[in-house]
C-alpha positions in Angstrom: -37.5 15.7 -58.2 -40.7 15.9 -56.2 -41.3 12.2 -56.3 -37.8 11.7 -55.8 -37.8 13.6 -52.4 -41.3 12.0 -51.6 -40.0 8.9 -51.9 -37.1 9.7 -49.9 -38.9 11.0 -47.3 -41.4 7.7 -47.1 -38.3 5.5 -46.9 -37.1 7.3 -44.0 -40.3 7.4 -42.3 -40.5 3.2 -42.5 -36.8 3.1 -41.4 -37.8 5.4 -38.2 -35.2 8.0 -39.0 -37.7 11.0 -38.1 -34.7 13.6 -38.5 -34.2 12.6 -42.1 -38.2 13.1 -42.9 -38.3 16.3 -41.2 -35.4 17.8 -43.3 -37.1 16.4 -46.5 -40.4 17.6 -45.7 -39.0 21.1 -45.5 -37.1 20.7 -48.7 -40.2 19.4 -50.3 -42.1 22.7 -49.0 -39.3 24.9 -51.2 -40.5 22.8 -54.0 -44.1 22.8 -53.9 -43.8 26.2 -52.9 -41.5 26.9 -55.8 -44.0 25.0 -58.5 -46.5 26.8 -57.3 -45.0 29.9 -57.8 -44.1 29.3 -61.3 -47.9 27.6 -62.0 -45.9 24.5 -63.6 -44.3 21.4 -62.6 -40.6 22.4 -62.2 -37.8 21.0 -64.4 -35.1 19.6 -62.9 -32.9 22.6 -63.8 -35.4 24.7 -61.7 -35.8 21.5 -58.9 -32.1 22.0 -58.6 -31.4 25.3 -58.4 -34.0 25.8 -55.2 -32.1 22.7 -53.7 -29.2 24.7 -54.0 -30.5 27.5 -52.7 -31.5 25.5 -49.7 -28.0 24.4 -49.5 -26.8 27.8 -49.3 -29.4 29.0 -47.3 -28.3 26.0 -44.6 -24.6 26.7 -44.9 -25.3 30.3 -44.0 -27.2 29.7 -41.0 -24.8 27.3 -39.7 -22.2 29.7 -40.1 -24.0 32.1 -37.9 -24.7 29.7 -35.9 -21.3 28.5 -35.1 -20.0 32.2 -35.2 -22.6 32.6 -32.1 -22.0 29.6 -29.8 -24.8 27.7 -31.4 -23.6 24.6 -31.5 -26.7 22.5 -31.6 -28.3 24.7 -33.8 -25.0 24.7 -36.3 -25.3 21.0 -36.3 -28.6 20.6 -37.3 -28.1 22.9 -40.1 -25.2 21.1 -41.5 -27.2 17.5 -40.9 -30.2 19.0 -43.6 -27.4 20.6 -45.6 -25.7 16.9 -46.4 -29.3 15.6 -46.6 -29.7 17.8 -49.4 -26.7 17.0 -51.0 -27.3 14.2 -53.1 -29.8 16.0 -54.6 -27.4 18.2 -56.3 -25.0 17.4 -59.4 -21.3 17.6 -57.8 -19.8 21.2 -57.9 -16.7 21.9 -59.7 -13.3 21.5 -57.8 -11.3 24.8 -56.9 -8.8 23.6 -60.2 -11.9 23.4 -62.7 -13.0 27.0 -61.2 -9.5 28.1 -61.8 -8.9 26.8 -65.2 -12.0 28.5 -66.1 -10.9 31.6 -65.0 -7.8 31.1 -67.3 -10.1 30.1 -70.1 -12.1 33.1 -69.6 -9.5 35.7 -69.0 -7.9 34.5 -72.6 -10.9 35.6 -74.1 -10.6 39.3 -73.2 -8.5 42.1 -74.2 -5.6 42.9 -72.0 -6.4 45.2 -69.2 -9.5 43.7 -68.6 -11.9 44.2 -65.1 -13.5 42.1 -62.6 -16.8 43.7 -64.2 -15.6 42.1 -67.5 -14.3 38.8 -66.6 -17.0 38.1 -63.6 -20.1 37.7 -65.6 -18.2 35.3 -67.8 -16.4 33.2 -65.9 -20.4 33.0 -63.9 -21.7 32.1 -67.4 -19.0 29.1 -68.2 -19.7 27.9 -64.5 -23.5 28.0 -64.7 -24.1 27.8 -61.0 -21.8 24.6 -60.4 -19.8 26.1 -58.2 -20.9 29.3 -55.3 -20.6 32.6 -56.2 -18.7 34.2 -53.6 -16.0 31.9 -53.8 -15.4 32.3 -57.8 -15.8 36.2 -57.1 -13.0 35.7 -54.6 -11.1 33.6 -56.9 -11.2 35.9 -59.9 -10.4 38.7 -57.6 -7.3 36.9 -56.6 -6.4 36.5 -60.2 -6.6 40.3 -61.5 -4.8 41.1 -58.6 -2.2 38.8 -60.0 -2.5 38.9 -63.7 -3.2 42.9 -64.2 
C-alpha cells in the first residue's frame, strides 16, 4: 500500500495537483507511522484498516466542522476523505448490514441482547461497514424483534 500511495502521490505531483499530494503525504505519514509502530512492513489488512481510520477520522472532523460554520475547513476534510477512498475495499450496503443482522439474530436464543447480538453481527461484518451505524441498526432491530 505504501508504494501504492507513493506512487499516487508522484503522479499528482507531475500533474500539478498539489492538493492531492498533500492529502497523500499525510496518509502516507499514518502509514509509516503505523509500520513503524508495529517494527514490520504492514499487510494490507493492517494498510487498510489505518486508511479507514483516516476516513473516519476525516468524516468526523468535517462534521464538526460543518456543525460549526466551517465551511472551508468541512470541505477540505471531505476532499482528503474521497482521496482516500479508493484505497479502501467498498463497504457493505445498509441491506447487506441488515441481512446480517437477520443472519445473526437467527443464531441466538430468543430473548437475546444487544450485548449478545452486537459482537456478532461486528464479527460477520469485519469492519466493512462503520460501527456506529450497525450499533444503531441492530438497536433498531431488538427494539423491533424483542
Amino acid at each position: 500500500m505504501l508504494d501504492t500511495v507513493n506512487n499516487a502521490i508522484n503522479a499528482a505531483l507531475k500533474s500539478g495537483d498539489k492538493a492531492t499530494a498533500e492529502a497523500l503525504r499525510l496518509l502516507k505519514s499514518s502509514l509509516m507511522y503505523a509500520k513503524i509502530a508495529a517494527g514490520h512492513d504492514l499487510s494490507d489488512a493492517e494498510s487498510i484498516k489505518i486508511v479507514q481510520k483516516e476516513i473516519k477520522a476525516r468524516i468526523e472532523a468535517r462534521d464538526v466542522f460543518a456543525a460549526n460554520d466551517r465551511p472551508e475547513l468541512a470541505k477540505k476534510e471531505e476532499f482528503e476523505r474521497s482521496v482516500y477512498a479508493p484505497y479502501v475495499p467498498a463497504g457493505l450496503s445498509s441491506d447487506e448490514v441488515d441481512a446480517i443482522i437477520i443472519e445473526q439474530a437467527a443464531g441466538l436464543e430468543a430473548g437475546y441482547t444487544f450485548a449478545q447480538l452486537m459482537p456478532k453481527v461486528m464479527q460477520a461484518i469485519a469492519g466493512k461497514a462503520d460501527g456506529r451505524e450497525v450499533s444503531d441498526k441492530v438497536k433498531a432491530f431488538i427494539g423491533g424483534a424483542n
